[in-house]
DRENKEKE-727251 format. One record per residue: y, x, z of N, C-alpha, C, O, CB in turn; residue in three letters. Coordinates in steps of 0.001 Angstrom, whole numbers, padded with zeros to 6 digits, always signed. Atoms other than C-alpha are relative to their C-alpha. Glycine has a CB too. Layout:
<pts>
YXZYXZYXZYXZYXZALA ...
</pts>
This chain:
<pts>
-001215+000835+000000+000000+000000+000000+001255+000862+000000+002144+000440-000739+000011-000941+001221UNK -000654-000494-000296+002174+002491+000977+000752+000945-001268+001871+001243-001686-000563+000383+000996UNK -000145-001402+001367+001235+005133-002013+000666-001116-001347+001504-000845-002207-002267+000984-000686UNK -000556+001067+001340+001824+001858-004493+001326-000005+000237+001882+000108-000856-000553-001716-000065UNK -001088+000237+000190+005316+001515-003260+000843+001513+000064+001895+001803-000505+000321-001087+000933UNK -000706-001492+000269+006334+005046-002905+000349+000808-001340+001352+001484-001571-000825+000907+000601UNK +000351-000446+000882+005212+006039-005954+001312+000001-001334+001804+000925-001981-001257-000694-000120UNK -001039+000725+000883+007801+003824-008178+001438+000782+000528+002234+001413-000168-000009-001893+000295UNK -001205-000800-000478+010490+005156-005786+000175+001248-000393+001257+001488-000930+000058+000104+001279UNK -000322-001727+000123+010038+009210-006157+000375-000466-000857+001588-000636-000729-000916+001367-000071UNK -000470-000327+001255+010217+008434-009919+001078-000449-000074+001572+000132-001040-000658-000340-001000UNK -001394+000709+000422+013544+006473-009943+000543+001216+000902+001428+001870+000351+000426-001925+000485UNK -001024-001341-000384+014833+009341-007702-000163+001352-000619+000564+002325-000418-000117+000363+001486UNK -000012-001081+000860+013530+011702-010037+000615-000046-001776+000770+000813-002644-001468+000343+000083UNK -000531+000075+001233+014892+010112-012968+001378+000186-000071+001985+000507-001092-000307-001111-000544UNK -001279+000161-000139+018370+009792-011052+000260+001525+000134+001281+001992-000371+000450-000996+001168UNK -000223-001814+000043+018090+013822-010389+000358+000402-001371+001463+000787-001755-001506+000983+000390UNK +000043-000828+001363+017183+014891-013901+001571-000677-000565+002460+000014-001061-001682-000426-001209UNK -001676+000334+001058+020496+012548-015334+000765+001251+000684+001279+002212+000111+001176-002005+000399UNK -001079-000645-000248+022258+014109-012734+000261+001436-000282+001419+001829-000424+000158-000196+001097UNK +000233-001500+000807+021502+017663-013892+000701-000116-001500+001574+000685-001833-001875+000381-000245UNK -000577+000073+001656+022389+016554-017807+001236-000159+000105+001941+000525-000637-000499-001183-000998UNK -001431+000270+000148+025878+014925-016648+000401+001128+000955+001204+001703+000220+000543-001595+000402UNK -000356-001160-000178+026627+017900-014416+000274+000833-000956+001428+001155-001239-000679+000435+000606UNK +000332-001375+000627+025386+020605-016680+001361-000242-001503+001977+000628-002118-002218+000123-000589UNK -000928-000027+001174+027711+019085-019482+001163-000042+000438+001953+000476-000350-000124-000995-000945UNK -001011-000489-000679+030420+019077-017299+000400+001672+000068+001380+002230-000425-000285-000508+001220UNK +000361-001356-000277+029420+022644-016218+000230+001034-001116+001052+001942-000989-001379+000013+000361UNK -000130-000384+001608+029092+023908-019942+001150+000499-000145+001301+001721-000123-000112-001118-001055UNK -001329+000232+000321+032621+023303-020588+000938+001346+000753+001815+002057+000264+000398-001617+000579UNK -000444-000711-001318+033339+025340-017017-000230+001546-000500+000446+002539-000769-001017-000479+001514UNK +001409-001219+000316+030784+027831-017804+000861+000985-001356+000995+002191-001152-002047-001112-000867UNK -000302-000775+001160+032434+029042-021523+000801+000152+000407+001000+001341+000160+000026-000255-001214UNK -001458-000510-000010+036175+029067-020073-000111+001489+001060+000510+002551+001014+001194-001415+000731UNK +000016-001130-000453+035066+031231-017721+000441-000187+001414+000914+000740+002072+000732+000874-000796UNK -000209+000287-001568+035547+029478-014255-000727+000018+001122-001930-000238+001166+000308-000973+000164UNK +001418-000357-001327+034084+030147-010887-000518-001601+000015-001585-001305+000553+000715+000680+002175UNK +000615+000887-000326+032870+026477-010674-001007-000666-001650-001161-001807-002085+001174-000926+000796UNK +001466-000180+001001+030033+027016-013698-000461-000962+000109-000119-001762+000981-001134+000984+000244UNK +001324+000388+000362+026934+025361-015174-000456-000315+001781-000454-001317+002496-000974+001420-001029UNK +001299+000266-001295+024890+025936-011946+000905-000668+001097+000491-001582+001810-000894+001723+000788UNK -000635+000753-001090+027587+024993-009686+000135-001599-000061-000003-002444+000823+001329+000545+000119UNK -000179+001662-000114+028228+021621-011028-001324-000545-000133-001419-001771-000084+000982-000723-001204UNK +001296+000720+000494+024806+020889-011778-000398-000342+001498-001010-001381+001747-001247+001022-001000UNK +000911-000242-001256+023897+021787-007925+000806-001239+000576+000110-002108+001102+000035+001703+000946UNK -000491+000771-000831+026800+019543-006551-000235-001281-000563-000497-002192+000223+001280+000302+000305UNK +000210+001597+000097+026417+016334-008899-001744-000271+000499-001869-001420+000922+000344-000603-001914UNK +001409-000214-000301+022269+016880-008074-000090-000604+001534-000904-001430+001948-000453+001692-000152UNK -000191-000298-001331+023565+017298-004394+000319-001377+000713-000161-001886+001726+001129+001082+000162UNK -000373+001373-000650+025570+013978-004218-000998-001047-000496-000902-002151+000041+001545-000484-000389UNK +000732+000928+000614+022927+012158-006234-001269-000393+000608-001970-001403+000556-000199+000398-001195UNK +001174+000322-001699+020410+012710-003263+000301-000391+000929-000426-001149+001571-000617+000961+000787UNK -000345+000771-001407+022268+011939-000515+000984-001111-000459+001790-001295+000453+000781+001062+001266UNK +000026+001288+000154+023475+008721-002199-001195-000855+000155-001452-001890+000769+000439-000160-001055UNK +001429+001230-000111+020066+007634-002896-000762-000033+001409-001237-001122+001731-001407+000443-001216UNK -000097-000058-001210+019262+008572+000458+000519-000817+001153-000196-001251+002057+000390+000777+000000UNK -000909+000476-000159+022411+007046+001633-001090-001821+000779-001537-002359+001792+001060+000200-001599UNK +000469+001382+000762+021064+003691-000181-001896-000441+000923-002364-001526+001268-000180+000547-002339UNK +001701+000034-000181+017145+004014+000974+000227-000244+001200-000018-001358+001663-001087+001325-000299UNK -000037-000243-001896+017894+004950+004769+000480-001367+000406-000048-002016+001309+001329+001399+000760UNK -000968+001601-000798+020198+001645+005380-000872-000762-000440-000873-001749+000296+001786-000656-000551UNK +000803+001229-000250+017366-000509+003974-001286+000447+000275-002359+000264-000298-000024-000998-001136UNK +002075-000152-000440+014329+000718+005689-000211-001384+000502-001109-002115+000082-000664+001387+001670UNK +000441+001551-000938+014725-002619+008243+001113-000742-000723+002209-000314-001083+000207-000057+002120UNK -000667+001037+000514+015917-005732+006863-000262-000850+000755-001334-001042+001327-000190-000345-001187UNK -000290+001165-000737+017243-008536+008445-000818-001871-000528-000702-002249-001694+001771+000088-000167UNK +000495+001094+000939+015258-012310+007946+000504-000518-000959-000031-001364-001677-000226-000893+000457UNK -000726+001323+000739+018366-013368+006051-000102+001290-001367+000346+000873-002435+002078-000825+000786UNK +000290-000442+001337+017471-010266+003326+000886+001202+000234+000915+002061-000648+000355-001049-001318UNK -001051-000658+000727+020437-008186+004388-000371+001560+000812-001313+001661+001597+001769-000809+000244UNK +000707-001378-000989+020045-004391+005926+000467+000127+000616+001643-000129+000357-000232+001237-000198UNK -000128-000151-001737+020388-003634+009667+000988+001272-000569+002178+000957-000570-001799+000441+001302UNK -001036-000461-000080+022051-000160+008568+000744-000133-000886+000737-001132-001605-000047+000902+000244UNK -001072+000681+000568+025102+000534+006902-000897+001303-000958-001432+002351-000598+001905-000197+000654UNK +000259-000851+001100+024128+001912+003267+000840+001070-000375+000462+002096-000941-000101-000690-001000UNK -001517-001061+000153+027303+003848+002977+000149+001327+000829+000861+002289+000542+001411-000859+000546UNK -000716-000737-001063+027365+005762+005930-000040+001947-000680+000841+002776-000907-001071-000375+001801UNK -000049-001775+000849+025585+009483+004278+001166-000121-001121+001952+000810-001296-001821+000530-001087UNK -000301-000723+001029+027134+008633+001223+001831+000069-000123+002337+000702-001050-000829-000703-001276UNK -001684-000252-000631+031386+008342+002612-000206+000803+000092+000381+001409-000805+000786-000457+001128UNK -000435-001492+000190+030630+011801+003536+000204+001056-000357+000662+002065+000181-000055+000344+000174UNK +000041-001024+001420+030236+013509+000266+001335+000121-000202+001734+001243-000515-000765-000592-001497UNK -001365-000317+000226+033959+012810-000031+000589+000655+000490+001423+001397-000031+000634-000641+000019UNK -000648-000836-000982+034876+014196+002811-000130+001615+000095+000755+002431+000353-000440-000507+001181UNK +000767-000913+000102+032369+016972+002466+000465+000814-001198+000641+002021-001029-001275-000486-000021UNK +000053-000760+001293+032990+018018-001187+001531-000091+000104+001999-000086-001035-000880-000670-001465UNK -001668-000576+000060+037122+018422-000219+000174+001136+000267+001025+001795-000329+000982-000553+000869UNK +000284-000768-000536+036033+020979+001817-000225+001614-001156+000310+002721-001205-001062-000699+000763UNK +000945-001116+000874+033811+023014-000959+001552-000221-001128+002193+000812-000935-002222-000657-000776UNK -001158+000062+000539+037251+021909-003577+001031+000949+000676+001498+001838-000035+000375-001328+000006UNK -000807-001144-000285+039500+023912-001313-000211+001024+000130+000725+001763+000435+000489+000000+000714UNK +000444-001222-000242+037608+026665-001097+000227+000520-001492-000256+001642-001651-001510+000058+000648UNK +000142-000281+001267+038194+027029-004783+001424+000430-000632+001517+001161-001618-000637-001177-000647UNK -001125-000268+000466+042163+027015-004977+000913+000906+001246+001239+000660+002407+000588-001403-000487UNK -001047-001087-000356+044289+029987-004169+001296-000064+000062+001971-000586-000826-000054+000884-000691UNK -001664-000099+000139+047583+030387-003514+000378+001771+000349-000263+002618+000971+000904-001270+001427UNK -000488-001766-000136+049537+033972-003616+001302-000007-000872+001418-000313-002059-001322+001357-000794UNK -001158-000462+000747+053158+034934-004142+000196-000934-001280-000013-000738-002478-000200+001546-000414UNK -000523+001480+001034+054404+031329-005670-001128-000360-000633-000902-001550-000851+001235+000227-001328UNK +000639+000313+001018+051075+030994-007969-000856-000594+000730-001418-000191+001749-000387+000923-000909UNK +001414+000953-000637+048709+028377-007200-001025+000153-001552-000797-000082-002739+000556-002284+000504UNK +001463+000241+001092+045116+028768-009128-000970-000923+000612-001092-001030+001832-000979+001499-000300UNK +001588+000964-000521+041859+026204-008871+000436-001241-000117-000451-002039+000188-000696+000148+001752UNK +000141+001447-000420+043339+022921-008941-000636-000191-000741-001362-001050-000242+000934-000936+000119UNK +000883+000677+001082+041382+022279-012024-001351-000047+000382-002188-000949+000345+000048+000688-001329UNK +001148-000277-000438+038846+023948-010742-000676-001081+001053-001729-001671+000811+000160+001273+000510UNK +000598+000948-000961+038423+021739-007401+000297-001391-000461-000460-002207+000065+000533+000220+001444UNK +000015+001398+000776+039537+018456-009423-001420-000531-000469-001932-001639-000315+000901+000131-001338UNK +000818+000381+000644+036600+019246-011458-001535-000125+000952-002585-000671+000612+000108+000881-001162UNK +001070+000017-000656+034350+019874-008474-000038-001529+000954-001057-001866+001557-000014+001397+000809UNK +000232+000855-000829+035254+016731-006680-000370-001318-001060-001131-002237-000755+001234-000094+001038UNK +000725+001397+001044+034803+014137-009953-001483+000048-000508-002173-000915-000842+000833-000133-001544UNK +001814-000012+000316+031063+015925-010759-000370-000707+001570-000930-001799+001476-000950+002117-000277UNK +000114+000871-001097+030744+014676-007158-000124-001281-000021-001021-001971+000464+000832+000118+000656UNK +000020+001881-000168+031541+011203-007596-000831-000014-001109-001740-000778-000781+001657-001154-000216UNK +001217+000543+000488+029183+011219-010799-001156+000190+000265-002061-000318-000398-000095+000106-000921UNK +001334+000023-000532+026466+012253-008847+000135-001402+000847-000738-002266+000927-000407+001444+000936UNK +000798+001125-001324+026823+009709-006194+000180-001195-000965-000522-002135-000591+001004-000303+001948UNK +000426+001180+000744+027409+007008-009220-001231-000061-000643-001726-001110-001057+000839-000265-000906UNK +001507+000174+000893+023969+008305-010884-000679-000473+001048-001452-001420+000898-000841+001432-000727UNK +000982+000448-000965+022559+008156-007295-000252-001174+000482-001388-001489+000836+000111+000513+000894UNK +000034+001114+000046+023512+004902-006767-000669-001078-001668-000456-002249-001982+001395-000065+000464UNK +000592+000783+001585+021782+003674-010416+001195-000522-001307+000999-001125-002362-000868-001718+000532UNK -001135+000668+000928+025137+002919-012140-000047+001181-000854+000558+002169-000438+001641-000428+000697UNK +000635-001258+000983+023953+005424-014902+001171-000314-000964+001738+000674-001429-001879-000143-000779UNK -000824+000096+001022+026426+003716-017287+001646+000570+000275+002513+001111-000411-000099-001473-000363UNK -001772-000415-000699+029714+004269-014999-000305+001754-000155+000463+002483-000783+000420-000677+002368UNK +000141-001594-000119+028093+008085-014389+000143+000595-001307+000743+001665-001402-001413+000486+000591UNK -000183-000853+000888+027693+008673-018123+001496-000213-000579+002155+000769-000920-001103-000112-000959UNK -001252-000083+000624+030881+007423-019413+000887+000421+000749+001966+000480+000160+000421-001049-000497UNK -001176-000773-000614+032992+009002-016803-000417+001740-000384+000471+002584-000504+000098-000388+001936UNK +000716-001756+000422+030984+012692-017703+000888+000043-001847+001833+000751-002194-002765-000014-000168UNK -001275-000140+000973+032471+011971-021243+001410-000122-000097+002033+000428-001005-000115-000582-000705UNK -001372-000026-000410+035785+011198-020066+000372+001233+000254+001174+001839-000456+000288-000767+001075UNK -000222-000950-000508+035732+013948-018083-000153+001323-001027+000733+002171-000922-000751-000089+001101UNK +000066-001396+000989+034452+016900-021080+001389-000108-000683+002273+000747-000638-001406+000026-001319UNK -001029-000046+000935+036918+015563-023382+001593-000192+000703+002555-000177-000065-000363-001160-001069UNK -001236-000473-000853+039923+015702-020649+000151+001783-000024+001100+002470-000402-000274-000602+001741UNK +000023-001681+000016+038598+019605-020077+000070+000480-001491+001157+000968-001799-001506+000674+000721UNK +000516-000472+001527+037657+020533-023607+001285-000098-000934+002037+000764-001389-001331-001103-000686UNK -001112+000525+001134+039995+018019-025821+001211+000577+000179+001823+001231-000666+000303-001527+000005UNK -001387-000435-000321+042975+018755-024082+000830+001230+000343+001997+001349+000717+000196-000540+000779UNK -000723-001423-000045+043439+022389-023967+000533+000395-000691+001327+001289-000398-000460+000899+000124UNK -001402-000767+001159+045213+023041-027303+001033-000338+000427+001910+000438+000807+000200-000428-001627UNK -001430+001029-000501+047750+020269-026366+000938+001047+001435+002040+001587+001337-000861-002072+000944UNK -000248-001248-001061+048032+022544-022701+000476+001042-000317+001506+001492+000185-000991+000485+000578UNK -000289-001690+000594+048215+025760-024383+001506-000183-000530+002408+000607-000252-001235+000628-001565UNK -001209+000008+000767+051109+024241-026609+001326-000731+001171+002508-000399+001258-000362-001026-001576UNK -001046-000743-000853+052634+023057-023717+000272+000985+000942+001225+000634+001637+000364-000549+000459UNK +000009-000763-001081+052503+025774-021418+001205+001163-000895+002095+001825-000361-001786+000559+000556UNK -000974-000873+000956+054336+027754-024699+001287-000571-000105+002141+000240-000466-000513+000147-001466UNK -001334+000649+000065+057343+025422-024669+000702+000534+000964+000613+000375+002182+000033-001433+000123UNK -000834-001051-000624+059978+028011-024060+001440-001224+001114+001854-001998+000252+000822+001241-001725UNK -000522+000247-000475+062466+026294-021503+001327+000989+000845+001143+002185+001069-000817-000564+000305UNK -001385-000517-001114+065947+027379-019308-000171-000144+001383-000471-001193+001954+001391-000855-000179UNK -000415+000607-001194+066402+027775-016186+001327+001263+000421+002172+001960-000141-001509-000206+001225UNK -001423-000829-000781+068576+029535-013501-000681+000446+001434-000937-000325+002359+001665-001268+000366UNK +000669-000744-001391+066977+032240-010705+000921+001113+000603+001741+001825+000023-001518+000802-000369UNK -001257-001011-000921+068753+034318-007690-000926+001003+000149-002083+000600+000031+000763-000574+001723UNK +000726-001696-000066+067211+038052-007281+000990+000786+000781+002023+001397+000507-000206+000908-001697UNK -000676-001165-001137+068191+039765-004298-000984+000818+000464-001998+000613+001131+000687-000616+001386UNK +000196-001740-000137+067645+043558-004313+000715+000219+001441+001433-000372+002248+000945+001091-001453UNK -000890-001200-000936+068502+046368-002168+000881-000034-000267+001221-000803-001166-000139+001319+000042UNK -001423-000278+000544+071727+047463-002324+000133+001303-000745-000372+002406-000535+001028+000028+001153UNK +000192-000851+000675+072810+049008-005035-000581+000822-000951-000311+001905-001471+000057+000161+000327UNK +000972+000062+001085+070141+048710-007169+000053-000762-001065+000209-001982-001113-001025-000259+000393UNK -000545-000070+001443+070553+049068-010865-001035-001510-000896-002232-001793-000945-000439+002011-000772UNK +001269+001329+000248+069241+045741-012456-000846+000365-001517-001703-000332-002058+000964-001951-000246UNK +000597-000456+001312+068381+047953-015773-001326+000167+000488-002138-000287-000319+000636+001354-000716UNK +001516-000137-000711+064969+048783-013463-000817-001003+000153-001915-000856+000690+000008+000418+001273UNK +000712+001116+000149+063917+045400-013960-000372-000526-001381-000966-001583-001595+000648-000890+000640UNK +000063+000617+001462+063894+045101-017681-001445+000368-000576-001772-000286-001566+001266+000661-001052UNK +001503+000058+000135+060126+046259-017974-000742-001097+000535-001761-001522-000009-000558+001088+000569UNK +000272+000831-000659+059629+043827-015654-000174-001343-000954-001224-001947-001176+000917+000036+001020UNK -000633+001342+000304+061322+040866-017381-000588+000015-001460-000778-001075-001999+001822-000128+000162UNK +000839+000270+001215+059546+041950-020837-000712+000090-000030-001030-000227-001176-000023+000287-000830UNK +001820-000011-000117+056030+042385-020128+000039-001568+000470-000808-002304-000037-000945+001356+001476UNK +000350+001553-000195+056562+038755-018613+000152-000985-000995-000417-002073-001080+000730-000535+000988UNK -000631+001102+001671+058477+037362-022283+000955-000585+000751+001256-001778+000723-001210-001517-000958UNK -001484+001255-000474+061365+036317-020423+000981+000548-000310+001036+001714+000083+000388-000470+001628UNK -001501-000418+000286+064840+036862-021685+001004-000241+000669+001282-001394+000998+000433-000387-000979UNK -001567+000368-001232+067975+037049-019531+001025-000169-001115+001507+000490-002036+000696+001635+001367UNK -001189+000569+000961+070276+035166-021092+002168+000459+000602+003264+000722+000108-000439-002202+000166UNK -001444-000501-000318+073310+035955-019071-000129+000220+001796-000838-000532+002465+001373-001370-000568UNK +000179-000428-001117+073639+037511-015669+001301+000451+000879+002125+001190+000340-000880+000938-000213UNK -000645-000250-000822+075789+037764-012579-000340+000807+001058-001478+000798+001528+000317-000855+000248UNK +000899-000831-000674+076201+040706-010067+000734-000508+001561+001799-001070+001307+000049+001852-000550UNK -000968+000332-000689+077687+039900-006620-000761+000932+001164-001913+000746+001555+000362-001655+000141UNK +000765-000630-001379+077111+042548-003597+000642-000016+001489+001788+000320+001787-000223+001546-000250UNK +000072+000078-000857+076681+041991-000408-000018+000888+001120-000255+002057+000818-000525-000486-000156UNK +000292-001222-000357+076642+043754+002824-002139+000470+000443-002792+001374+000964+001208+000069+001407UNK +001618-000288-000599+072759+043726+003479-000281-000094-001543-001507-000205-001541-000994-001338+001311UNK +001042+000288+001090+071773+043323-000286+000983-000132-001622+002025-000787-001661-000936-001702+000503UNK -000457+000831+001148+072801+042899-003958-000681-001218-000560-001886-001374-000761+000083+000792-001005UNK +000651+001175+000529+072488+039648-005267+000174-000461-001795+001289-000534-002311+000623-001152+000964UNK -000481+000459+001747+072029+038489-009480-000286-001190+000366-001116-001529+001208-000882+000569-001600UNK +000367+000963+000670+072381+035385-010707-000210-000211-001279+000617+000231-002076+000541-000624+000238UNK +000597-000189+001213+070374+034612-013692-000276-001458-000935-000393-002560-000400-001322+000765+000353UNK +000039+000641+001015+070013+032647-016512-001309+000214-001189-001024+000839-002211+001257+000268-000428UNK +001582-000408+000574+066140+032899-018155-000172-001019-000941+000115-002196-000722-001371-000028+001163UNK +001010+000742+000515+064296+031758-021102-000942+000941-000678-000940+002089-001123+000511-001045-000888UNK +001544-000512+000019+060830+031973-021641-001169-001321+000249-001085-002421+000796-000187+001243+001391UNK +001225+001124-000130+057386+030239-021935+000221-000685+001540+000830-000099+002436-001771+000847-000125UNK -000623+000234-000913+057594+027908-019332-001595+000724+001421-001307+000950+002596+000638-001889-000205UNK +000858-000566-000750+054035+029349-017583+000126+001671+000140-000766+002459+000453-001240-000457-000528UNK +000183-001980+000038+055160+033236-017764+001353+000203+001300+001733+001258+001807+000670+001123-002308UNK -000745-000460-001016+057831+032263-015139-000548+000116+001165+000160+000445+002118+000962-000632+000144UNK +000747+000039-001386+055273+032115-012434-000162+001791-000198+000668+002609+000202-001779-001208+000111UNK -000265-001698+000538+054438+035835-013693+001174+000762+000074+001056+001900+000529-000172+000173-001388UNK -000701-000864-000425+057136+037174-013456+000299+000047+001430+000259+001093+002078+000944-000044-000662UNK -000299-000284-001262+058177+035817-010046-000834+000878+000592-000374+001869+001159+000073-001031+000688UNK +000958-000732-000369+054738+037125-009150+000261+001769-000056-000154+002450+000881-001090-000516-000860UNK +000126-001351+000755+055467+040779-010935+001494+000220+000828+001595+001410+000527-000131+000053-002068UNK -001588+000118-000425+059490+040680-009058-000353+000509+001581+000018+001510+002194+000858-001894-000167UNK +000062-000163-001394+057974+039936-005595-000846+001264+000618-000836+001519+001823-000546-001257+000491UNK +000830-000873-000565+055492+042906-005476+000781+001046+000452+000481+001748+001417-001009+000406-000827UNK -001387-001114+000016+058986+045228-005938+000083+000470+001381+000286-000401+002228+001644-000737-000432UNK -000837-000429-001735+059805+047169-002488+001223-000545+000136+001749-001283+000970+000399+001710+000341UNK -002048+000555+000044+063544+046784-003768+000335-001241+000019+001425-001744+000293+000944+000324-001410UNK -000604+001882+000280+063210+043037-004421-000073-000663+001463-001159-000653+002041-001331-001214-001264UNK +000194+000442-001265+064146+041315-001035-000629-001675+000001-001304-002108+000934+001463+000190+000744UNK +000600+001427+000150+063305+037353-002476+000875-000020-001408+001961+000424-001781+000355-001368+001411UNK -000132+000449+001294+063317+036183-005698-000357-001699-000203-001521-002039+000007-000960+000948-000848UNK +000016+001654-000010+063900+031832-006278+000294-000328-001657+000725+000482-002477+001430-000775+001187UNK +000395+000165+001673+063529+030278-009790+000187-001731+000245-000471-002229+001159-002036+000717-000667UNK -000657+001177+000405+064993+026759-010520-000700-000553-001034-000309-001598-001554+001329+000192-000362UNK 
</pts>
């Protein structure tokens, strides 16, 4: 009796594994060629990961049922904590350093293979696959579009306070290895510091770079970008 009803079960949790491996792994793929720490194996392991302890989740709350049909526990309870759980493993993924934030994509992409595991684990196979195509062709489709804007040269206006007395010609390696052009510049000195005001254009993603490449300077006391 037991082996008859078990039997049917492994396989529906082995059928909900193997999807979840295919809609991972094509997620993963995508990850995998750009060249990001959250890969093939990583997404495969976490949508795999939530797709067990949903069905789990789901199984555990109806072991005992009530006469009126309904289940004593709560079905939800494992599987609320994948959210909570997989924010955790997402921040571990984005960096911050000297103005530049990296990973949000990265942990974006680790917390939505998440939710299509726990939609395969829950049997909604149709919500799991059409959000896995949503999701490639967001990563994939949309990176020329990205690329072209990230090249859309823009203006702004940044303050650069040096030492004192320091020649701002010592920054012009600086300011062209990043592609940024100083459009017009002010010098005004202080008694603790010289200060420029500046006038920049350049791609609008090469101004994080430079701030980055400004702040490592001994001479540079803070550098702000508008």
């Amino acid at each position: 009796m037991i082996d008859s009803i078990a039997d049917p079960v492994r396989l529906e949790l082995l059928v909900k594994l193997l999807v979840a491996v295919a809609l991972g792994g094509a997620v993963g793929l995508e990850r995998e060629m750009s060249g990001k720490p959250a890969g093939l194996r990583t997404t495969m392991l976490i949508c795999v990961g939530a797709a067990l302890f949903t069905h789990l989740s789901i199984t555990i709350g109806q072991v005992s049922l009530s006469p009126s049909g309904q289940p004593y526990g709560d079905v939800t309870r494992i599987a609320a904590q994948i959210v909570t759980g997989i924010g955790f493993l997402g921040a571990g993924a984005i960096l911050h350093g000297r103005g530049t934030v990296i990973g949000l994509t990265t942990a974006a992409t680790i917390w939505v293979v998440a939710a299509i595991g726990m939609a395969t684990g829950a049997g909604a196979y149709a919500d799991a696959v059409g959000t896995t195509v949503v999701v490639c062709l967001v990563l994939a489709g949309l990176r020329p579009i990205e690329r072209t804007l990230v090249m859309v040269r823009r203006t702004v206006t940044a303050t650069l306070r040096v030492a004192p007395n320091t020649d701002f010609d010592s920054f012009d390696d600086v300011f062209r290895a990043s592609g940024i052009h100083v459009r017009s510049r002010r010098t005004y000195d202080h008694v603790g510091d010289r200060t420029f005001e500046l006038t920049l254009v350049g791609p609008s993603k090469r101004f994080d770079v430079l701030v980055d490449a400004l702040r490592r300077r001994q001479d540079v006391v803070s550098v702000y970008v508008d």
